[in-house]
C-alpha positions, 0 to 999 in steps of 0.5 A, spaced: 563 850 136 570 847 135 567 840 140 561 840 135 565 841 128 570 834 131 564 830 132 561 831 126 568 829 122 568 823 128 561 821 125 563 821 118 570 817 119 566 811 123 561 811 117 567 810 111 571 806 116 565 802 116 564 802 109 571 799 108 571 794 113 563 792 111 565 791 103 572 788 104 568 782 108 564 781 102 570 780 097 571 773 095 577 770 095 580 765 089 584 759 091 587 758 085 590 763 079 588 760 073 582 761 069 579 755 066 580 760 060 587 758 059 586 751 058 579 752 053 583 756 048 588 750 048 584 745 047 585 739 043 579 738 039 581 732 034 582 725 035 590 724 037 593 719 033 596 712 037 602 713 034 603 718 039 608 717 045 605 716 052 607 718 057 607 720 065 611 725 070 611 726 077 612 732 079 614 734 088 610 741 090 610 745 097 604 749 099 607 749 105 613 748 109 616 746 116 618 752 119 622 751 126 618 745 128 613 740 126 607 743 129 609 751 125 608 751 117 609 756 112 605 758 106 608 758 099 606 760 093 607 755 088 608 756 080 608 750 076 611 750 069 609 746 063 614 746 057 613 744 051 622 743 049 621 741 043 623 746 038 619 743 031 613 738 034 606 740 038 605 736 044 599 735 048 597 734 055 592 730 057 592 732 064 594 735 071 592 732 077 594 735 083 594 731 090 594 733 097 600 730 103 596 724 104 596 723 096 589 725 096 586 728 090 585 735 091 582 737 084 584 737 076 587 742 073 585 740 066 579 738 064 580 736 056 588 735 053 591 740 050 596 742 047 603 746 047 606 749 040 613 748 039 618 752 045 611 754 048 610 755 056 604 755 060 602 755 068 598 753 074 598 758 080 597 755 087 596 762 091 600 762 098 593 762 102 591 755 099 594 750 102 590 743 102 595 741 098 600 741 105 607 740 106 608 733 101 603 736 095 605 733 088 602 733 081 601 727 076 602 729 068 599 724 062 601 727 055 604 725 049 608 725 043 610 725 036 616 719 036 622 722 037 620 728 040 623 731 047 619 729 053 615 735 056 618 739 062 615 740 068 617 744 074 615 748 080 617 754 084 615 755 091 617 762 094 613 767 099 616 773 102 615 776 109 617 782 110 624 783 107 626 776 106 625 771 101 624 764 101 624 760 093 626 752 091 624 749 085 623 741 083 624 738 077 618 732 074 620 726 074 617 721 068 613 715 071 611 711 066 
């Protein structure tokens, strides 16, 4: 009887164990964090004004790292912040264009300008486990402002942690234009 009672619970340990493992296989993996929600309710919807300043910034991102040689790398997690510094003046973003090592476009991030209130903050998340982006990944910011506003500032931090350590670094844009 004891033989038969431990089969029976064997046969319904292999059902659920299947269930878990069947419906785990299903689930689709995003690669990046940021819905496209966050950008609509932005968006600029008038004409902006030409006495509005252009300008462009680079900004340096890692998706991966090298770790103990050139043929091992380590994925990151890296979180890129756009802010607006002014205390007074809305700015606008008119794009965020992101680019592989090879300096290849992997995709856009925003698809119409949007804007950022005075003091305001919004982010880009890039999964650990998207890495097209590679060991040279990088941005390009256009945005404008009222004359004699603050630039925007544009910065990144990388991380990822393993067990009980922790990685994490931060870039700094650069204007281009």
């Amino acid at each position: 009887m004891l033989i038969k009672s431990s089969m029976h619970t064997s046969k319904y340990l292999l059902i659920i164990f299947s269930a878990l493992l069947f419906t785990s296989c299903n689930n689709e993996t995003k690669m990046s964090s940021v819905s496209t929600e966050n950008w609509s309710k932005r968006k600029v919807s008038k004409t902006l004004s030409d006495s509005l300043e252009y300008g462009k910034s680079y900004l340096s991102t890692y998706s991966q790292i090298f770790s103990m040689s050139e043929h091992k790398t380590h994925n990151l997690t890296t979180m890129v912040s756009l802010r607006n510094t002014s205390d007074v003046d809305t700015i606008y973003v008119l794009s965020a264009k992101y680019f592989d090592t090879h300096g290849k476009h992997v995709r856009p991030y925003i698809g119409h300008a949007i804007f950022l209130a005075p003091m305001e903050t919004c982010e880009i998340i890039i999964d650990e486990i998207d890495n097209s982006g590679g060991t040279g990944s990088n941005f390009v910011f256009e945005w404008k402002t009222p004359k004699d506003c603050p630039e925007p500032l544009f910065e990144a931090i990388m991380n990822s942690t393993v067990g009980q350590q922790g990685l994490s670094f931060a870039t700094q844009a650069r204007r281009i234009k």
